[in-house]
C-alpha positions as CSV (number, residue, x, y, z in Angstrom):
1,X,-14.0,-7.4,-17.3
2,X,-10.5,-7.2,-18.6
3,X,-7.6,-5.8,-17.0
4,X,-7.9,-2.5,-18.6
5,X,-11.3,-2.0,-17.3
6,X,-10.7,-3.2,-13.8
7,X,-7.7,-1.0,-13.5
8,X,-9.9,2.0,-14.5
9,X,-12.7,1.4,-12.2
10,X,-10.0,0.7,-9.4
11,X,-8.6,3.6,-10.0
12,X,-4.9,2.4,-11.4
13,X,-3.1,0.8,-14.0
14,X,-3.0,-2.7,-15.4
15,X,0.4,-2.5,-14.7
16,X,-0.2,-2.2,-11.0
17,X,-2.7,-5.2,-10.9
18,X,-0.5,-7.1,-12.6
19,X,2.1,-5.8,-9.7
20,X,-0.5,-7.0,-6.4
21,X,-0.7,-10.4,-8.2
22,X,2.3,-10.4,-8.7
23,X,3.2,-9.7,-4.8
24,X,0.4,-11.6,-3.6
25,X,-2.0,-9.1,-2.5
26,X,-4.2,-9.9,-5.7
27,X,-5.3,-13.8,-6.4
28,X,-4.4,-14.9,-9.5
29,X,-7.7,-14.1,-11.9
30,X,-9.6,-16.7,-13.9
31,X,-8.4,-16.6,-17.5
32,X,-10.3,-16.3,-20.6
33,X,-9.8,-18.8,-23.7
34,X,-7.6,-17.1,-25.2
35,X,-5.7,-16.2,-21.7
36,X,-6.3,-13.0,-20.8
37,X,-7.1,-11.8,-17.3
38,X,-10.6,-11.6,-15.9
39,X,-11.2,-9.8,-12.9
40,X,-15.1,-9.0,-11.2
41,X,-16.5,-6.7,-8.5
42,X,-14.6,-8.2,-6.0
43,X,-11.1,-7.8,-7.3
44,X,-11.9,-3.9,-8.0
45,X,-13.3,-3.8,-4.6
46,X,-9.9,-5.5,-3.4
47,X,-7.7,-3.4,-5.6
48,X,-9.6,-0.4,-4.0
49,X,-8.7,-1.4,-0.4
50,X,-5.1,-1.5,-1.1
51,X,-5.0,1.6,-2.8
52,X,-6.7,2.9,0.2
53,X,-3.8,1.4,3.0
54,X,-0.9,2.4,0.3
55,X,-1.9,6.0,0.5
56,X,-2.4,6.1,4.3
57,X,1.6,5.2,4.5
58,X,2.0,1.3,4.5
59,X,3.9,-0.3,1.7
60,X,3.1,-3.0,-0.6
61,X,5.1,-5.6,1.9
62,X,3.6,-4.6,5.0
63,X,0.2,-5.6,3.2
64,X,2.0,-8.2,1.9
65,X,2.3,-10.1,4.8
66,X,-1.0,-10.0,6.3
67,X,-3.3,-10.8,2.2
68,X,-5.8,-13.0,3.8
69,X,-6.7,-9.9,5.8
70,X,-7.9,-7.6,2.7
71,X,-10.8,-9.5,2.3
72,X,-12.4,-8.0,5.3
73,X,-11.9,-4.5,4.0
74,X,-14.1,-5.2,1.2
75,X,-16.6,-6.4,2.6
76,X,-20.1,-4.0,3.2
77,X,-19.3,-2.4,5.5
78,X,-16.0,-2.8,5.8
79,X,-14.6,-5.2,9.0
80,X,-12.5,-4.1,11.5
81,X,-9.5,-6.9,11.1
82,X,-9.9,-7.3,14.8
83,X,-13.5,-8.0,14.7
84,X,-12.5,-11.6,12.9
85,X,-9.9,-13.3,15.6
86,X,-7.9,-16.4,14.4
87,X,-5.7,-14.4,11.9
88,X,-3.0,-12.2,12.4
89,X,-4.5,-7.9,12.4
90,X,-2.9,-5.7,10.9
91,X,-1.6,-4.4,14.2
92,X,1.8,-5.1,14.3
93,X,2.2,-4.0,11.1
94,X,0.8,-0.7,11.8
95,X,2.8,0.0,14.8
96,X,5.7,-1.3,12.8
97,X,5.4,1.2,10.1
98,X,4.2,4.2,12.5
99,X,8.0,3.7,14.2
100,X,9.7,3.6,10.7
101,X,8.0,6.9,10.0
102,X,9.0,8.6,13.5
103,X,12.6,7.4,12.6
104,X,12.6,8.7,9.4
105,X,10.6,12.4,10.6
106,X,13.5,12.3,13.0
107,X,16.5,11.4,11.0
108,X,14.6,14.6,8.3
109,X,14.2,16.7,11.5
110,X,18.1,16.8,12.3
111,X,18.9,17.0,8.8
112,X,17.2,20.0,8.2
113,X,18.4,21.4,11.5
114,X,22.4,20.9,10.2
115,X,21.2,22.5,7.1
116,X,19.9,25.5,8.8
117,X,23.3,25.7,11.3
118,X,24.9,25.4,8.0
119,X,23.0,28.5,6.4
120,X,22.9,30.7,9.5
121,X,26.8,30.4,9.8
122,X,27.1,32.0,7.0
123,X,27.4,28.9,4.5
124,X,24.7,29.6,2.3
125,X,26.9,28.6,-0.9
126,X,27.1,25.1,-0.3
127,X,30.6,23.8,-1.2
128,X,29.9,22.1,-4.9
């Protein structure tokens, strides 16, 4: 199917596939004739699987560096990535981007509490 197609039954754009190849989450895809993009069943179903670890909170480079793992994810059923040792799992990753997240929830957390001091000190008009 062309890109178009695969994007829709992924659920995205062709812009975004063009994007994971790009990054190197997405192989290259065979080529027709007259050059344009062929992707099957099992670049949607890979396409899918990112989608699905982008919107659970990691980014585009923490998948990234771990590609040869999003194989296992489309796979039926999916595979744990440490049910296939030899490669790196997703692990560090994870615990990676879990910290990031408590920093940033923190750094939020005491931004919104100077805001509030701020406000209940009588500085609701914010110098401007």
């Amino acid at each position: 199917m062309r890109i178009g197609d695969a994007a829709a039954a992924a659920g995205t754009t062709p812009r975004a596939l063009r994007f994971y190849e790009q990054r190197g989450l997405l192989p290259p895809p065979t080529r027709s004739a007259s050059g344009q993009r062929e992707y099957g069943p099992t670049e949607v179903a890979r396409v899918r699987a990112i989608r699905r670890l982008l919107a659970v909170g990691l980014t585009v480079d923490d998948l990234a560096s771990r590609p040869h793992r999003l194989d296992l994810l489309t796979e039926e059923p999916p595979r744990r990535c440490s049910d296939s040792p030899g490669l790196e799992t997703f692990a560090p990753v994870v615990t990676a981007r879990l910290a990031a997240l408590d920093a940033e929830i923190a750094r939020l957390t005491a931004l919104r509490e100077r805001l509030a001091r701020h406000v209940a000190a009588g500085g609701a008009d914010l110098p401007g």
